[in-house]
C-alpha positions in Angstrom: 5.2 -9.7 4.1 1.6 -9.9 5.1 -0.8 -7.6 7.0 -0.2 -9.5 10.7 3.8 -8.9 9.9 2.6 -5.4 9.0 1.5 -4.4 12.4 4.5 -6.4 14.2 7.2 -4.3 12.1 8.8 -1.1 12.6 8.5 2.2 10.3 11.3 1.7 8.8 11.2 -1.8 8.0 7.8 -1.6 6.4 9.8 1.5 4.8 12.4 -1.1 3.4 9.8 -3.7 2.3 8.1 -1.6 0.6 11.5 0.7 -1.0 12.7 -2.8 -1.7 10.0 -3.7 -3.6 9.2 -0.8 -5.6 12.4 -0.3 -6.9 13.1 -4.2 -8.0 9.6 -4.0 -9.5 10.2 -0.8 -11.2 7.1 -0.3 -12.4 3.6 1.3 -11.4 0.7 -1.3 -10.3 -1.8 -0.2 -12.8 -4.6 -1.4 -15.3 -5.0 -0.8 -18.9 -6.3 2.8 -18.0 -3.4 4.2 -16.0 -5.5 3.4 -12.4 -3.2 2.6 -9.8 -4.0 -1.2 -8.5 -3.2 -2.6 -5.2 -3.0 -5.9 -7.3 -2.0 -5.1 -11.3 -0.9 -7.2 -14.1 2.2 -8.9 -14.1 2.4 -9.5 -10.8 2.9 -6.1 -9.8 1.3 -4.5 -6.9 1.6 -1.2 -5.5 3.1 0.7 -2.1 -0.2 -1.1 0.1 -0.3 -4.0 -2.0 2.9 -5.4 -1.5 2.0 -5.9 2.2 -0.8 -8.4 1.6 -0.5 -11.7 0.7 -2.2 -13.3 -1.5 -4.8 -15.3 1.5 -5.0 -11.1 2.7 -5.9 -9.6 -0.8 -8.8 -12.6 -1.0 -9.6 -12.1 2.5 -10.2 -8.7 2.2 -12.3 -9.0 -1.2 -14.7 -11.1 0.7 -14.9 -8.9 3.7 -15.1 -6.0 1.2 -18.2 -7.4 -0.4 -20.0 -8.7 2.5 -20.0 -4.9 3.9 -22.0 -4.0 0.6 -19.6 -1.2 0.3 -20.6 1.7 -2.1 -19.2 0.3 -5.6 -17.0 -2.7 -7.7 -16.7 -5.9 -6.3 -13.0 -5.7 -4.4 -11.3 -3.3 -3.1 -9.4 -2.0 -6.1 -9.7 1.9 -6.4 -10.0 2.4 -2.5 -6.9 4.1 -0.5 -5.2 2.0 2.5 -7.1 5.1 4.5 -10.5 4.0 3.3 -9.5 0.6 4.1 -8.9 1.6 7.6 -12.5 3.6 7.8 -14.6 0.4 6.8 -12.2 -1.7 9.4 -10.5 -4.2 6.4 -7.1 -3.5 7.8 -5.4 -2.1 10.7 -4.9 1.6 11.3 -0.9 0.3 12.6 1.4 2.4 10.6 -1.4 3.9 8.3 0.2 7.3 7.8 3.0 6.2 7.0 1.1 3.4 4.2 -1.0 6.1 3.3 2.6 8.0 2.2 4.0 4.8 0.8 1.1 4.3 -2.0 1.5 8.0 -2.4 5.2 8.2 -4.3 3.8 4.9 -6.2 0.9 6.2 -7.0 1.6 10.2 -8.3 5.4 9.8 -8.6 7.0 8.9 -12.0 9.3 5.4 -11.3 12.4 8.2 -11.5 11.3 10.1 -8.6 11.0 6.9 -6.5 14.2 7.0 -5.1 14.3 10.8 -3.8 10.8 10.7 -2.0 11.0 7.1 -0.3 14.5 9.3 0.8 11.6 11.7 2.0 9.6 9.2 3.4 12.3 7.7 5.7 13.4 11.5 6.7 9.8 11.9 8.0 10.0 8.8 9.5 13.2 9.5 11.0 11.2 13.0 12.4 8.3 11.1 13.9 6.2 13.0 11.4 4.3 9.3 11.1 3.8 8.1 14.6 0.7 7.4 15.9 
């Protein structure tokens, strides 16, 4: 997936995408230190990651640094919500994005399963709509 599929897709199949590759990956995105990554070694990315390609994750490293945002030189360490305040990506499903780096980010691999079935119910509740 990439970020112009992102804002053409539903909830729930960014929901999928992003279930699907979580659990196949099986592993957190994350540096030497434990820091979550949007882009970590191995090939892994996180719950935002996963829905930017590779031209997305560049793209958005350049834009990042020609903002002269406050610190680093990509956007590694920012949430998908302070993406969407210094207009890098779209605010098109950002809740529910926002909820999706969440269980990758403070959830243990083992609870992945039972809150991306939490994220769906709130989904399924409208909880993420616009």
């Amino acid at each position: 997936m990439d970020l112009a599929q992102v804002e053409k897709s539903t909830q729930m199949e960014v929901l999928n995408f992003v279930r699907d590759h979580l659990l196949k990956q099986g592993h957190q995105s994350v540096d030497l230190d434990g820091h979550c990554k949007y882009r970590g070694p191995k090939g892994r990315s996180c719950g935002g990651g996963c829905l930017m390609s590779d031209a997305d994750y560049a793209r958005l490293n350049e834009m990042y640094l020609r903002t002269k945002c406050d610190q680093g030189l990509n956007i590694e360490g920012f949430s998908w919500g302070n993406l969407c305040d210094r207009d890098l990506v779209s605010r098109v499903h950002e809740k529910l994005i926002k909820a999706l780096q969440q269980v990758h980010d403070a959830g243990s691999v083992r609870e992945w399963p039972a809150a991306l079935k939490e994220v769906e119910r709130h989904i399924r509740i409208g909880e993420y709509d616009a």
